[in-house]
C-alpha positions, 0 to 999 in steps of 0.5 A: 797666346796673346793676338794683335792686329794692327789695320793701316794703309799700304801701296800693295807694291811696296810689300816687298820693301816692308817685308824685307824691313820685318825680314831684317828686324826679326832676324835680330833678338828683338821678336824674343825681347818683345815675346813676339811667337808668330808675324804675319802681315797681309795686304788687301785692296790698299789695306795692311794687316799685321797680325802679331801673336805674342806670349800670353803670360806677360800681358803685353809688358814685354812689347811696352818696354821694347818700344823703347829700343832703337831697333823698335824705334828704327823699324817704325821710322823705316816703315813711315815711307811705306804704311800710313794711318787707317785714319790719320786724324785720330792715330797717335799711337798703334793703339788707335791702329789695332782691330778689336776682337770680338769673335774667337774660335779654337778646336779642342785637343 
């Protein structure tokens, strides 16, 4: 399995509206289009995380060509009221949003 997690901004009241908004989204097909597996987002002192667990076998092809879907587009629209940039003078894409991994621990079977 493949992870991501993205690092923003968010007024910890607005987590209600933005889990209603990934509510609403992952009700529809989009989290199988994106091989999305597993969402959770968690909020910390003015942080947002959003933490994505996907299929690992397509290396990230799969959520490439989502984005190009309205549904993609209309979420990320939704969510500008309520998520801003970690850093808003270097993000120009979610890219520039996502932590990197430098640590990975799994028990054994």
């Amino acid at each position: 399995m493949h992870s991501t997690l993205i690092v923003a901004r968010m007024a910890p009241e607005a987590s209600t509206e933005v889990a209603q908004l990934f509510t609403a989204f992952d009700s529809t097909e989009m989290p199988h289009l994106m091989g999305t597996r597993r969402r959770q987002l968690f909020t910390y002192r003015g942080l947002y995380f959003h933490l994505q667990d996907f299929d690992a076998a397509d290396g990230g092809e799969r959520i490439e060509h989502a984005r190009n879907d309205p549904r993609f587009v209309g979420i990320s629209n939704d969510l500008k009221p309520f998520i801003e940039a970690y850093d808003p003078a270097t993000w120009r894409s979610p890219a520039d949003a996502m932590a990197s991994r430098f640590y990975s621990w799994q028990a054994s079977a």
